[in-house]
C-alpha positions in Angstrom: -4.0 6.2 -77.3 -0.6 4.7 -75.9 -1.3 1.5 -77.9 1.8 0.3 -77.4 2.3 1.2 -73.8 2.3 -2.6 -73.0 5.8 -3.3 -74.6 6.6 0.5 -72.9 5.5 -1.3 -69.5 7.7 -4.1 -69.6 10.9 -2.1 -70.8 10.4 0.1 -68.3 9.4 -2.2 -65.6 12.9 -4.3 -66.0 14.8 -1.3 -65.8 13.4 0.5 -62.8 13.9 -2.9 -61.3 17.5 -3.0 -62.5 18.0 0.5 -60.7 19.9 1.1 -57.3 17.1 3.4 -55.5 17.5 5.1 -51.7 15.8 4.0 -49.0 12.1 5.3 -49.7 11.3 7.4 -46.7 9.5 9.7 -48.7 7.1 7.2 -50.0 7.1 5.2 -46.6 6.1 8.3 -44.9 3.0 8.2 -47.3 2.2 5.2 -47.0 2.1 5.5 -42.9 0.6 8.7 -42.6 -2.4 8.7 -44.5 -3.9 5.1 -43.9 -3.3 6.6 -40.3 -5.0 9.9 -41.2 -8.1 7.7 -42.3 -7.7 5.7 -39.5 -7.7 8.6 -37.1 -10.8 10.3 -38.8 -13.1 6.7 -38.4 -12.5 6.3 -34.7 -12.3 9.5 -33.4 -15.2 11.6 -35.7 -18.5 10.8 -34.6 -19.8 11.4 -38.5 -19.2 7.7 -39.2 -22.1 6.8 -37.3 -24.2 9.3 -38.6 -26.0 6.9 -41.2 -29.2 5.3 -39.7 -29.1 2.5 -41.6 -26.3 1.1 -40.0 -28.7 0.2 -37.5 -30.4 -2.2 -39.5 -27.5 -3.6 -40.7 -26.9 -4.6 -37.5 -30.2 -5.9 -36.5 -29.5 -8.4 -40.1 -25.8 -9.6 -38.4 -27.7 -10.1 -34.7 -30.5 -12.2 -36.2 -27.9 -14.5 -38.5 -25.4 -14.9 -35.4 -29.4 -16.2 -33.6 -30.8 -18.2 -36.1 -27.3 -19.4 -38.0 -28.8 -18.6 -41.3 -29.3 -15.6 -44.1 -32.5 -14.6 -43.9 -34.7 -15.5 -47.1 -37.8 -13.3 -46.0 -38.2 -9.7 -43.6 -37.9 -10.3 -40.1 -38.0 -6.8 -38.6 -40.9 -4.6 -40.6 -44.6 -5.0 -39.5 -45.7 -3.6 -42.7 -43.7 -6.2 -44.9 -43.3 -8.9 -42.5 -42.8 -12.2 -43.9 -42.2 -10.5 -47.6 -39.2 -12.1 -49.8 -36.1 -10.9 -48.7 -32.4 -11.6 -48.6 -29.6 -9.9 -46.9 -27.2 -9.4 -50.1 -24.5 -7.3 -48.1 -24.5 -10.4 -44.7 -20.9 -11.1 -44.9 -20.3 -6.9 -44.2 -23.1 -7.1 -41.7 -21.9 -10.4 -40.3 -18.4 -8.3 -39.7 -20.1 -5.0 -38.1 -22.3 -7.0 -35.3 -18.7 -9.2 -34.4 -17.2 -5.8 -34.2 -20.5 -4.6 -32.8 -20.4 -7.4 -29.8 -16.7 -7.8 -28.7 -16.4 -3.6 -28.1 -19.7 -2.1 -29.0 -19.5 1.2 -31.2 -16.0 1.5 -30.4 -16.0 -1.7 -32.3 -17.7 -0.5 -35.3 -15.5 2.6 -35.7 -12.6 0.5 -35.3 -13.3 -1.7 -38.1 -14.2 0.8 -40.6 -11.2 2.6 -39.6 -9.2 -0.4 -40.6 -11.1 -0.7 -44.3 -10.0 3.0 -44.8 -6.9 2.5 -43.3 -6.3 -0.3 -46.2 -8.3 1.2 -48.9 -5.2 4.4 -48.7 -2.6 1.8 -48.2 -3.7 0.0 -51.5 -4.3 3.6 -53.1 -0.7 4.7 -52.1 1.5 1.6 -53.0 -0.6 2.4 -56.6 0.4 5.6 -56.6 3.9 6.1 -55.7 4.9 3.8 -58.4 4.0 6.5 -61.1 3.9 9.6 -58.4 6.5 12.0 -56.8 5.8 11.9 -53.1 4.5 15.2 -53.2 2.5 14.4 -56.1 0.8 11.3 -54.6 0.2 13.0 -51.4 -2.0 15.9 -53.1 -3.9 12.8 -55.3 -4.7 11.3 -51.9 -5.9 14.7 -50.6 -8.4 15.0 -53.8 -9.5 11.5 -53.1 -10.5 12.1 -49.8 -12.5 15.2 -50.7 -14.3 13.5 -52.7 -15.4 10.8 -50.6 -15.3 11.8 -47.4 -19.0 12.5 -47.5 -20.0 8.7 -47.7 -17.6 7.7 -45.0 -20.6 6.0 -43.4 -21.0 2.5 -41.1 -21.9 0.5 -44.2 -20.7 -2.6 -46.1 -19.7 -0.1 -49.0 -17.0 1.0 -47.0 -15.8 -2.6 -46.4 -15.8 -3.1 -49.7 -13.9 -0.1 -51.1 -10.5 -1.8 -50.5 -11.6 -5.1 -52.5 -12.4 -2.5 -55.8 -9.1 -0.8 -55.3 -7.1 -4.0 -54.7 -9.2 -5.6 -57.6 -8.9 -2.9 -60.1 -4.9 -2.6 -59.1 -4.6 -5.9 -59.7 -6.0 -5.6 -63.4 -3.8 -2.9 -64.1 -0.8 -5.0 -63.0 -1.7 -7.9 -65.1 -2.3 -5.2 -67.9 0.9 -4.0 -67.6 2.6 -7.6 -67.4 0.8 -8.6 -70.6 -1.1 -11.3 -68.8 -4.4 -12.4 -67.7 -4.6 -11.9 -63.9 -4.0 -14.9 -62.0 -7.3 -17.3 -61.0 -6.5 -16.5 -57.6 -8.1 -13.7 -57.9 -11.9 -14.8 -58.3 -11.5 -15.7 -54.7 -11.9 -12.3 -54.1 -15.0 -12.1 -56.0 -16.5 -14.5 -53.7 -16.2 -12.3 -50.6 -17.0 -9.3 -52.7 -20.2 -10.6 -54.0 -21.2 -11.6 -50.3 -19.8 -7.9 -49.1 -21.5 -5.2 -51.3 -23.2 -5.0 -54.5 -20.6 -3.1 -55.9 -19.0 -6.5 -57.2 -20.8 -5.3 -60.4 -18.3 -2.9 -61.1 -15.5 -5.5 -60.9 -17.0 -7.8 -63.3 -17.4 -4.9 -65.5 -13.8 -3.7 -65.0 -12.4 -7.4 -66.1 -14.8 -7.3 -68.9 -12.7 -3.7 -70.2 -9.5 -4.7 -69.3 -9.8 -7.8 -70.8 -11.3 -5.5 -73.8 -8.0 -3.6 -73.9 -6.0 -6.5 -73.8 -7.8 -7.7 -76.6 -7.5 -4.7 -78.8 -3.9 -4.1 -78.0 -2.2 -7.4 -78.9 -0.7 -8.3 -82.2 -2.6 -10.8 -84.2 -0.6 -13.8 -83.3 -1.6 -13.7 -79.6 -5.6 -12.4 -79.7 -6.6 -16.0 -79.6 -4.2 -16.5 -76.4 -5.7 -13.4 -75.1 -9.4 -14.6 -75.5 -8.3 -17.2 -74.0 -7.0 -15.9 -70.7 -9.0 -13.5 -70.4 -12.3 -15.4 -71.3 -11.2 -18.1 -68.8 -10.8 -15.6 -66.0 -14.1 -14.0 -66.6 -15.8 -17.0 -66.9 -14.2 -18.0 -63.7 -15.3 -15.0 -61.8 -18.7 -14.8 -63.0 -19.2 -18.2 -61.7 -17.9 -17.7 -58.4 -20.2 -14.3 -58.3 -23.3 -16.8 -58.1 -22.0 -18.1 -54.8 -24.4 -15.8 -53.1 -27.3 -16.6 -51.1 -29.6 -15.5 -54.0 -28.1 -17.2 -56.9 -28.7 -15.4 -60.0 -31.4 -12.8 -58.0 -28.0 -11.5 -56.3 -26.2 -11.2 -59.6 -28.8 -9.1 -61.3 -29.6 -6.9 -57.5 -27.6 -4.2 -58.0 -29.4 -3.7 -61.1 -33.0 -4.3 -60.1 -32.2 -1.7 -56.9 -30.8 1.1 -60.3 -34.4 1.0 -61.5 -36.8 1.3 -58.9 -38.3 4.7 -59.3 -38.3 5.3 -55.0 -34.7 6.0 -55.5 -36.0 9.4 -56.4 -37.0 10.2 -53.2 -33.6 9.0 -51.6 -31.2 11.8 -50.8 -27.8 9.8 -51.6 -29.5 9.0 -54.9 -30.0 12.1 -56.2 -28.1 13.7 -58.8 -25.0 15.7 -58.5 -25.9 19.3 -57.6 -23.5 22.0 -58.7 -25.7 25.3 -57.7 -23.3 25.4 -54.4 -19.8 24.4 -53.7 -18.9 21.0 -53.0 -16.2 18.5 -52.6 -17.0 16.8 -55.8 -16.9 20.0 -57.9 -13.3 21.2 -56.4 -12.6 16.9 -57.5 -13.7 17.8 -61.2 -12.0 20.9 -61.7 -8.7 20.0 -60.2 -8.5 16.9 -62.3 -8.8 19.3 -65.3 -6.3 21.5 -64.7 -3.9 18.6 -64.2 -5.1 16.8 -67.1 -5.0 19.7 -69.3 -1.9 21.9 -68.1 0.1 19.4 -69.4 -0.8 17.0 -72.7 -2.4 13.6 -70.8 -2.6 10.7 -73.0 -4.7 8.1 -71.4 -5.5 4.9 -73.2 -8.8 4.9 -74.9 -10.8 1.8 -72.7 -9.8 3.7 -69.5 -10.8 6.6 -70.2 -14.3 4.9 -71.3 -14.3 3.7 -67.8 -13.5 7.1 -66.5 -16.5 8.7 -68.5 -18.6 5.6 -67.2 -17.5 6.3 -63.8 -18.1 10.2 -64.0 -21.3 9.4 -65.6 -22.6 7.6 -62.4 -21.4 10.1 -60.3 -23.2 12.7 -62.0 -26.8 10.7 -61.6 -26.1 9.6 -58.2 -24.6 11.3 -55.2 -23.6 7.8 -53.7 -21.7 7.0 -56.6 -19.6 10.1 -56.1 -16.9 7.9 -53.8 -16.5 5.4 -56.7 -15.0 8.5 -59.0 -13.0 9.1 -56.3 -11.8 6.0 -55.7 -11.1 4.8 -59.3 -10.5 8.0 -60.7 -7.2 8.5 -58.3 -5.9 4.3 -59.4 -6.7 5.0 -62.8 -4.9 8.9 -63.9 -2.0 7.8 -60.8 -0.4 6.5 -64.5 -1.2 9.2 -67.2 -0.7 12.3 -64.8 2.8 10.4 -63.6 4.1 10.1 -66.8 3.1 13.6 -68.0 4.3 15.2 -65.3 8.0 12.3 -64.8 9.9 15.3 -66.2 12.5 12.3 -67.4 12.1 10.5 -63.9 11.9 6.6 -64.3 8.4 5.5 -64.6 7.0 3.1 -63.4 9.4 3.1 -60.3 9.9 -0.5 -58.5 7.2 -1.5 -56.5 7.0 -0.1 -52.9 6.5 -3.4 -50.6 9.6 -4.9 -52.1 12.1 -2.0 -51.7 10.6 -1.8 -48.1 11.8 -5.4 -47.5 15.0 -4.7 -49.4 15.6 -2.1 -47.2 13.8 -3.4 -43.7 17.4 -2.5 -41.7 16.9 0.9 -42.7 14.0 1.4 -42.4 13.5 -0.2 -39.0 12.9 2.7 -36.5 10.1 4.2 -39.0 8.3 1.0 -39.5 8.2 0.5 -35.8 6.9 4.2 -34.9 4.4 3.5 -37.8 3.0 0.2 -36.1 3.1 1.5 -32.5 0.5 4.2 -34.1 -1.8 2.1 -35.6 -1.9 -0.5 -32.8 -1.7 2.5 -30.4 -5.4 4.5 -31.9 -6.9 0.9 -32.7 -6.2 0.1 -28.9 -7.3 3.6 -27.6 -10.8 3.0 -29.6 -11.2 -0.8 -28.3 -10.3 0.4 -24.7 -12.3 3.7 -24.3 -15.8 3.4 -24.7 -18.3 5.2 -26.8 -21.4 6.4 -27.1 -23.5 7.1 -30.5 -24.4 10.7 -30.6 -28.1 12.0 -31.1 -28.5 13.5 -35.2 -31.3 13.9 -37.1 -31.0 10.3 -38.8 -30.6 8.9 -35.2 -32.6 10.5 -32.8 -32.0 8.4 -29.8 -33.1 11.4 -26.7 -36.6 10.7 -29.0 -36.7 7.4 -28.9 -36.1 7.3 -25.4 -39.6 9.3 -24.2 -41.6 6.2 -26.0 -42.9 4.3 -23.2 -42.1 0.5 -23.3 -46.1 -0.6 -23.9 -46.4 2.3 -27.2 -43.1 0.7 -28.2 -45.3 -2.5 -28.8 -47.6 -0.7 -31.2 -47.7 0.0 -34.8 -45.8 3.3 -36.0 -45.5 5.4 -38.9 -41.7 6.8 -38.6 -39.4 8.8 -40.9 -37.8 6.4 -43.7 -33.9 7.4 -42.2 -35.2 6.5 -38.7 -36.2 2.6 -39.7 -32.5 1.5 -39.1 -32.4 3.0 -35.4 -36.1 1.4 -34.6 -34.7 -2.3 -35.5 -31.2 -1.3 -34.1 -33.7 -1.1 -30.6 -36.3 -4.0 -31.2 -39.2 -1.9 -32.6 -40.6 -3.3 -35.9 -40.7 -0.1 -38.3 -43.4 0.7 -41.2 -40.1 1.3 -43.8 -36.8 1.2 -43.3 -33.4 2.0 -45.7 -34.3 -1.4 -47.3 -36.2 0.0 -50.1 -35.8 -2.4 -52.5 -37.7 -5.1 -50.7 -40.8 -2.4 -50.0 -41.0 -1.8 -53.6 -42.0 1.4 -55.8 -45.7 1.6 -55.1 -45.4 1.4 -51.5 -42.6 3.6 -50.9 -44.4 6.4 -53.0 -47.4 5.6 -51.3 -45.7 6.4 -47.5 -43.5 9.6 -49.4 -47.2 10.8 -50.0 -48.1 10.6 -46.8 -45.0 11.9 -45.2 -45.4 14.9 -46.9 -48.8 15.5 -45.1 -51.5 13.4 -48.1 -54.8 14.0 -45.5 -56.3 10.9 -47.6 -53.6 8.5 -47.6 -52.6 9.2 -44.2 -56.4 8.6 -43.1 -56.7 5.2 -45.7 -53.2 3.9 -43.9 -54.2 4.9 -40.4 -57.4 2.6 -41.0 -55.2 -0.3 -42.0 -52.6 -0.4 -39.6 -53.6 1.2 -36.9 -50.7 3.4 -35.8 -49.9 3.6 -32.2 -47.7 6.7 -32.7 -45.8 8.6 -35.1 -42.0 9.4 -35.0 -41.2 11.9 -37.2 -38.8 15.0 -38.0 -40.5 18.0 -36.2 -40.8 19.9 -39.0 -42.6 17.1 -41.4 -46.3 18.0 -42.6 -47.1 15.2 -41.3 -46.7 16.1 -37.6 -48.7 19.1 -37.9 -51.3 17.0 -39.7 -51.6 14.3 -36.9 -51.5 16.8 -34.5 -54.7 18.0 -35.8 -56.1 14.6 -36.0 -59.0 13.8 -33.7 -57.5 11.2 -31.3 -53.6 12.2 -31.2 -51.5 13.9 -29.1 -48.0 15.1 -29.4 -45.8 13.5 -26.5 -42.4 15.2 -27.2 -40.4 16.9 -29.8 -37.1 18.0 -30.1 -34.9 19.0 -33.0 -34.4 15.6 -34.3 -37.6 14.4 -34.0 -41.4 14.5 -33.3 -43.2 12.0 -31.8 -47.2 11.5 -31.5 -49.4 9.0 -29.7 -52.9 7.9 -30.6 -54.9 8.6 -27.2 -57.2 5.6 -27.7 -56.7 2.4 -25.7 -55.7 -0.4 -28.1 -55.5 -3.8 -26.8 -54.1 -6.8 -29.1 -53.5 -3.6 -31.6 -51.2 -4.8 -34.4 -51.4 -8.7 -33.8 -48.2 -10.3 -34.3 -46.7 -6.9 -36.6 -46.9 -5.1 -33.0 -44.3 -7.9 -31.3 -40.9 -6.2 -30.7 -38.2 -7.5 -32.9 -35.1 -8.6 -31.1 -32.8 -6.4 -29.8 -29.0 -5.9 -30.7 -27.4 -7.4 -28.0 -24.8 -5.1 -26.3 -21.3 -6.1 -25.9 
């Protein structure tokens, strides 16, 4: 497919560049407007707070800014306390407790706004090299359909700019005929530090460099190796400059095979017996990929398939397709549908300078908006709303000394227990609790009379925090011993009525708290 769209690139390329264009308000417009849409939707929707693990995450960037340090074992759990573990994602979390600190959640939503703010400016600039305006605008709608769902307080957000950026950047040294420039690994080396999705840029160099390889003429495949190999090399290295070494390199792929992952909602496979985002994603891309003839060349459309592939096994994987899927058919679907129009057109940033005079009054209103919402969110304070992930009314009807005690809470709450100082039994860090005892606490969530009796001998539970409508609730509140102490309907919490003094031993001490700003 398109095997000689290289030497198509670069004749093209020099003559859109040659070309006398307008002053691109249509694309500007774009390129304001939604960044600002994403912007708007992060600080001002309370849904980006709705993830209970961002607690935790913030509890990991509070103890680093304490102790000056990555932690190399748990330091919030009672149940795994002291158990290997490292904070893969501490540069993000570092980030979210700075932003946590200096304006509190009002912070947080701020800088997440930013990442989506410059994951659609990336996506844009992309896309209105090979779109109409009108075009680019609906592929940008699409996009955020299908990943609006994950907009969570999370490193992955953070680090969806650095894949689009990344996996721009290999298109544009694809379509120069070049290895990308060694600059470039830099980026790897906050990536790998950010989010274990720095996987899928290794992988992505590996198939460009693929295509590259395929698509040159005999003369140059030894060049090619060369650059490409070099640049690979190069990344991978810098890829081990993580606070694991090699254990972080190979993380993303020990977390793939645990079997709890089963039991994990944003792990579960795509599920088309209702109507969702990502099946109105599917089918649109088909009837624009099929109304007109589509040619896409063969190694991206391997990655597509890859890509699709994950996002059919796992929910969270869903944002990825949308993300990659948009970068990577902004080309094929441009050129099927250029109706003779130049393709590519000249870059946006440059004509933008070229025409900075013009353009003047626009670019100002544009930055007066974004420093106008960004400075609204600092300013005005606010306060995390109550959900079923993060039942804070709950939380607040557990009296300071049961707070000291051992508890058996909901998996989704861990993150809000360390978020407040209270050690949990589990928490959204899975991976370090392992298969055996994360099926072991799934049983006894869902009301195991035996394993809830075998762990209530071993740990001693002070109380129970759970949704109302677990079977576990009803099962402790049958239990000799407990009592139910409130409910509402986020959350259920029990009390064990007998006096425990020195319960728990040091797995009862209080983490410490997030600091507030």
């Amino acid at each position: 497919m398109a095997s000689d769209s290289a030497h198509v690139f670069n004749r093209e390329k020099n003559s859109a560049a040659a070309s006398t264009t307008q002053p691109p308000l249509a694309d500007l417009s774009l390129l304001i407007l939604f960044p600002f849409a994403a912007l708007c939707l992060c600080v001002v929707v309370a849904t980006l707070l709705r993830d209970g693990d961002t607690g935790w995450h913030l509890g990991a960037g509070a103890w680093m800014l304490e102790h000056h340090a990555v932690p190399g074992t748990d330091p919030f759990s009672f149940s795994a306390h002291g158990k290997p573990w490292v904070a893969h994602e501490w540069l993000s979390e570092l980030a979210m407790i700075t932003a946590w600190r200096i304006a509190g959640w009002s912070g947080v939503m701020a800088l997440f706004g930013v990442a989506l703010a410059a994951l659609y400016a990336i996506v844009t600039q992309h896309l209105v090299r090979w779109q109409r305006a009108g075009a680019a605008a609906v592929m940008l709608i699409y996009m955020s359909i299908g990943s609006y769902q994950s907009w969570l307080a999370r490193p992955h957000l953070l680090a969806l700019p650095l894949l689009a950026y990344w996996l721009v950047s290999l298109m544009r040294a694809r379509e120069a005929d070049r290895a990308p420039p060694a600059a470039l690994a830099l980026l790897m080396l906050i990536w790998v530090n950010a989010h274990g999705s720095f996987v899928l840029g290794l992988a992505l160099t590996g198939a460009f460099g693929l295509e590259a390889l395929v698509m040159a003429s005999a003369a140059r495949r030894l060049r090619v190796v060369i650059d490409w190999g070099r640049f690979g090399l190069l990344c991978l290295i810098v890829a081990l400059l993580n606070p694991a070494g090699i254990h972080g390199l190979l993380y993303p792929f020990y977390v793939n095979n645990l079997t709890l992952i089963a039991h994990i909602g944003e792990w579960q496979p795509a599920n088309f017996g209702k109507w969702t985002g990502f099946e109105i994603l599917i089918l649109s891309a088909l009837f624009f990929l099929f109304f007109r003839p589509t040619r896409i060349p063969v190694i991206r459309l391997l990655i597509l398939l890859g890509t699709f592939h994950l996002a059919l096994q796992h929910l969270r994987q869903e944002i990825i397709l949308a993300v990659m899927g948009t970068l990577l058919l902004a080309e094929p679907l441009g050129r099927a549908w250029a109706d003779g129009e130049q393709r590519p057109r000249p870059p946006l940033l440059p004509r933008l300078w070229r025409e900075r005079h013009d353009l003047a009054p626009l670019l100002l209103v544009g930055a007066a908006l974004y420093v106008g919402m960004i400075g609204f969110r600092l300013a005005v304070p606010f306060a995390r709303p109550d959900s079923s992930t993060v039942p804070l009314a709950a939380l607040q009807h557990v009296p300071a000394d049961l707070r000291r005690q051992p508890v058996f809470n909901e998996y989704s709450f861990g993150g809000l227990l360390i978020y407040k100082g209270i050690r949990p039994f589990i928490d959204g860090r899975s991976d370090m609790y392992g298969d055996a005892f994360t099926e072991d606490y799934v049983k006894i969530a869902d009301g195991d009379t035996a394993r809830w009796r075998a762990a209530e001998r071993k740990w001693r539970f002070g109380w129970v925090i759970m949704p109302p409508d677990s079977p576990l609730v009803a099962l402790v509140a049958r239990e000799p011993g407990w009592r139910q102490i409130y409910a509402d309907k986020n959350a259920a919490i029990l009390a064990a009525d007998r006096a425990r003094p020195g319960s728990g031993g040091r797995h009862a001490q209080a983490v410490g708290q997030v600091h507030a700003p």
